[in-house]
C-alpha positions in Angstrom: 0.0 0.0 0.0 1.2 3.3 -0.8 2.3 5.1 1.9 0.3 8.5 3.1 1.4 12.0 3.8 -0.3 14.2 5.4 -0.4 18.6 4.9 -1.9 21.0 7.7 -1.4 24.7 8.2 1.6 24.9 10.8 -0.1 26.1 14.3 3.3 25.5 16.3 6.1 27.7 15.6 8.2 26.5 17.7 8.0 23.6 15.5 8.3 25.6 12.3 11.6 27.9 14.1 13.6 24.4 14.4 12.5 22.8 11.2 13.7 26.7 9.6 16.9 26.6 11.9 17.5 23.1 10.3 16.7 23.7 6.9 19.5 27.1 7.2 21.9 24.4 7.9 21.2 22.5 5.1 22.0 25.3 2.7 25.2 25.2 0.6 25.3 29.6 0.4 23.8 32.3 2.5 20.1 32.3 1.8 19.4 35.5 0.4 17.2 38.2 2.5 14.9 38.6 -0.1 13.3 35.5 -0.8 13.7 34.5 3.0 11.1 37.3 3.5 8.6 35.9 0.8 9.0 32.1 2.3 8.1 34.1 5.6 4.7 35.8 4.2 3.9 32.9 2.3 1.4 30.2 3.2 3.6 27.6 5.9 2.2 23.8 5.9 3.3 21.0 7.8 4.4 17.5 6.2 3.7 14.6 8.5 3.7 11.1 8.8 1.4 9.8 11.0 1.6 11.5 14.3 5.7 12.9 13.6 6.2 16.4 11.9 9.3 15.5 9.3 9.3 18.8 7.4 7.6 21.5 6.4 6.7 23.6 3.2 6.1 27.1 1.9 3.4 28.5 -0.8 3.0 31.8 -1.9 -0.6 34.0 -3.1 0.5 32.8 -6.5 0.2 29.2 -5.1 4.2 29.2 -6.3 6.2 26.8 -4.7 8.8 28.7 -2.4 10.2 26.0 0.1 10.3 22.3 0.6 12.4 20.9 3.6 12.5 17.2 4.5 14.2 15.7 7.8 17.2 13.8 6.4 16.2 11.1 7.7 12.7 10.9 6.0 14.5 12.0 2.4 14.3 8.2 1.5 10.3 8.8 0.8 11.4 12.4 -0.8 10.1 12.0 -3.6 7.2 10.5 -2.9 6.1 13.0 -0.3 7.2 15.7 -2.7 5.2 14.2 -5.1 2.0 13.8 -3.5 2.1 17.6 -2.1 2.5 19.1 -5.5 -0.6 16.8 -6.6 -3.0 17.6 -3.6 -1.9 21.4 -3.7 -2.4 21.6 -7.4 1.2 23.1 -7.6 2.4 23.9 -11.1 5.3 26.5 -10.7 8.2 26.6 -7.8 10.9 29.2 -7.6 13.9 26.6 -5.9 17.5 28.0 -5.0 20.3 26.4 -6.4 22.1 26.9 -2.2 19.1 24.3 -1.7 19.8 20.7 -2.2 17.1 19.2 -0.7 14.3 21.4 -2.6 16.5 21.4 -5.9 17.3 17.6 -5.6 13.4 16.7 -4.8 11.7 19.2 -7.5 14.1 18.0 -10.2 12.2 15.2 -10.3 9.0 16.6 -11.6 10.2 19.7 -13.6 9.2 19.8 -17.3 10.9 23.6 -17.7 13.7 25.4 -15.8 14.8 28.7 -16.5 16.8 31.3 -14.1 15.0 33.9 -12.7 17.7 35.8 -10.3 21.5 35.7 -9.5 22.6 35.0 -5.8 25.7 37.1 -5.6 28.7 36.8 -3.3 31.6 39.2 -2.4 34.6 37.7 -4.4 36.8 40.1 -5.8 37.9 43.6 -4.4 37.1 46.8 -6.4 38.1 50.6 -6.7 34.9 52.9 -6.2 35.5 56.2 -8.2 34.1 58.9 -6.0 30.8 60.3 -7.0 29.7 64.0 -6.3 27.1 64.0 -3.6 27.1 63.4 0.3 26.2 60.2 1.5 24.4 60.3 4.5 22.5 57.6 7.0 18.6 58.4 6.8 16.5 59.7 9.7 12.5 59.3 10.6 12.4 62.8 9.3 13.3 61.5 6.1 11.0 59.0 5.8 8.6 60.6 3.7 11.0 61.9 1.0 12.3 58.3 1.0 8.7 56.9 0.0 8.0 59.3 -2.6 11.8 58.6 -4.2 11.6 54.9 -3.8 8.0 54.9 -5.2 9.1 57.3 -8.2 12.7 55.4 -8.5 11.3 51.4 -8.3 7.6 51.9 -8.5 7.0 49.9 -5.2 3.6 51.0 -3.5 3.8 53.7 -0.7 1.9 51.6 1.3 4.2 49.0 1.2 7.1 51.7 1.7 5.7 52.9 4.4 6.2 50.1 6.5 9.8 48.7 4.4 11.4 52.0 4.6 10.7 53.3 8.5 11.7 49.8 9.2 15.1 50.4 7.7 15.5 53.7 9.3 14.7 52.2 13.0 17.5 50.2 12.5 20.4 52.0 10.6 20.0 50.2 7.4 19.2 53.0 5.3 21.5 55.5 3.9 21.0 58.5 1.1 23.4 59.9 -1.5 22.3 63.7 -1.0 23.3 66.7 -3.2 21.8 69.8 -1.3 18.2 68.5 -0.8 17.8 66.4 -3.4 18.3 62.6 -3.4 20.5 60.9 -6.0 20.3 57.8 -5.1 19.9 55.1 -1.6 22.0 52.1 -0.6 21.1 49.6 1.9 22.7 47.5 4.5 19.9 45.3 5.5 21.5 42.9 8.8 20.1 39.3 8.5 18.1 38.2 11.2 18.4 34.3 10.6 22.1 34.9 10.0 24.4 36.9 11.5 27.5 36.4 9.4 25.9 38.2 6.2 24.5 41.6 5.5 21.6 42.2 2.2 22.9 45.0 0.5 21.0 46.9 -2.7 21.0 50.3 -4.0 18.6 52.5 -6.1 19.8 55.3 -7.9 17.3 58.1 -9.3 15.8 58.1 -12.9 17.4 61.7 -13.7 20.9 60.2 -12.8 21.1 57.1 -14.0 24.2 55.4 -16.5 26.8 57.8 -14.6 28.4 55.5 -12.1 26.2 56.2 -9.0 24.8 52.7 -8.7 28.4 51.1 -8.7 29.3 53.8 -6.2 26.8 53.1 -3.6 26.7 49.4 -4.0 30.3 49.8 -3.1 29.1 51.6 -0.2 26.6 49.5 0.8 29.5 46.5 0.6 31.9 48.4 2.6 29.6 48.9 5.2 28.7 46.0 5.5 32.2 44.6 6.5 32.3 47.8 8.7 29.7 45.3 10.5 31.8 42.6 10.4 29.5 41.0 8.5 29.8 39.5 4.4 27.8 41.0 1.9 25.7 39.2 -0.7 22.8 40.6 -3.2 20.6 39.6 -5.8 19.4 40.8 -9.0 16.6 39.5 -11.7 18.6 37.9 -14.6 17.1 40.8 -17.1 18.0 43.7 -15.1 21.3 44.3 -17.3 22.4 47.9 -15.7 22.3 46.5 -11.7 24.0 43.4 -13.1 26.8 45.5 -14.2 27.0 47.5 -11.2 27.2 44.6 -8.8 30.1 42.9 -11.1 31.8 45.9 -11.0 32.2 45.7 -7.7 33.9 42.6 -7.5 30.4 39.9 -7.0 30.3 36.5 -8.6 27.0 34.2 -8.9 27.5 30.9 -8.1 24.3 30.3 -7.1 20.5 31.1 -9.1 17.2 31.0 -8.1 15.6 28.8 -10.9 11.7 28.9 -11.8 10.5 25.6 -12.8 7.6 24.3 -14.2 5.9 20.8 -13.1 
C-alpha cells in the first residue's frame, strides 16, 4: 500500500523555528534576504507522517512553490512525499534555489521547464569605487517621507508597502541617502540578516534623472563596505534581465555561483 502524507497549516512555531533553523543548515550559500522574507509571508504547511512532523513547506498567493524541507532522515520517501504535495496542492510552478539541495534535488524530479530567474551574488573580488559627487548620509525618521515618494518614483513599489519597508530600515540604521543639497541621487542599503548573523543584504537605487553615470556602482560599493564595517559578508541579488544593476554589482567585484531557478511541473 502506498504510503500517506499528510499537509496542515503549521499552528506550532516552535515547531516551524527548528524545522527553519534546520533547513539554514542545510544550505550550501547564504540564503538571500529577499526571498527569506517571501518564504516568511507565504502560506507555511506542515508535512507529516502519522503522528511525527518530518518537514515542512512554503506557498505563496500565486500558489508558487517557495520552500520544501524534508528531515534527512525521512528524504528516502522524498520523492514520494514531494510528489503527493504538489498533486493535492495543485502546484504547477516553484521558484527553488540552487544553495538548496534538498528542494533542488526533490523538485528535479518533476520539472518539465527550468529557466533562471535571479542571480545569488557573493563578495569575491575587491574593487576601486571612483568617487561620485554627492554626500552620502545615514537616513532619519524625518526623512521617511521623502524616502517613500523617491523609492515609489525610483522602483515603482507601492507607498503603502514603503511605508512600512522603509521606516523599518531607518529604525534600524540600514538606510543611507546619496544627498546633493536636498535632493536625493540615489539610496543604498545594509539590510543585517536576522536568521544569520555572518551576512549583510545590501541593494542600491539610484534616481531616474541620474542614471548610467556610475552612481549605482558607487553606492553598492558603499553598501559593501559597510557592510564589513559590521563585520558581517555582503551578498545581493538581482533578476537575470535587469542588465544595468547586473553591471553595477560585477563591477564591484560579485560573482554568482548560485541562481534562483523557476521551474515548471
Amino acid at each position: 500500500m502506498k504510503k500517506q502524507f499528510h499537509f496542515n497549516k503549521f499552528t506550532n512555531n516552535d515547531t516551524l523555528d527548528s524545522l527553519k533553523t534546520e533547513w539554514r543548515k542545510s544550505l550550501t550559500a547564504a540564503q538571500d534576504g529577499m526571498w527569506e522574507v517571501f518564504a516568511a509571508y507565504a502560506s507555511q504547511w506542515e508535512i507529516r507522517n502519522e503522528n511525527e512532523t518530518i518537514g515542512y513547506a512554503c506557498v505563496d498567493d500565486e500558489n508558487r512553490l517557495l520552500q520544501f524541507y524534508l528531515n534527512p532522515q525521512w528524504m528516502k520517501f522524498g520523492t514520494a512525499v514531494f510528489e503527493q504535495f504538489v498533486k493535492q496542492m495543485e502546484i504547477k510552478t516553484a521558484m527553488v534555489g540552487t544553495n538548496n539541495p534538498i528542494f533542488l534535488s526533490l523538485a528535479l524530479h518533476l520539472q518539465k521547464s527550468i529557466t533562471i530567474d535571479t542571480y545569488l551574488f557573493h563578495d569575491a573580488l575587491q574593487a576601486d569605487m571612483k568617487q561620485q559627487p554627492g554626500t552620502l548620509k545615514i537616513a532619519w525618521e524625518e526623512d521617511l517621507q521623502r524616502l517613500i515618494e523617491f523609492c515609489h518614483i525610483n522602483m515603482g513599489g507601492p507607498k503603502e508597502w514603503l511605508q512600512g519597508y522603509l521606516s523599518n530600515l531607518i529604525s534600524r540604521g540600514e538606510i543611507f541617502m546619496l544627498m546633493d543639497s536636498e535632493e536625493i541621487l540615489g539610496t543604498c542599503e545594509v539590510r543585517h540578516s536576522d536568521s544569520n548573523p555572518k551576512v549583510a543584504d545590501v541593494g542600491m537605487v539610484v534616481s531616474t534623472d541620474h542614471r548610467r553615470k556610475g552612481l549605482g556602482s558607487f553606492l553598492l560599493g558603499k553598501a559593501k563596505e559597510l557592510a564589513y564595517d559590521s563585520n558581517r559578508s555582503p551578498i545581493c541579488s538581482c533578476e537575470k534581465d535587469n542588465v544595468g544593476s547586473l553591471k553595477s554589482i560585477r563591477n564591484n567585484g560579485f560573482v554568482s555561483k548560485h541562481q534562483m531557478l523557476l521551474m515548471e511541473f
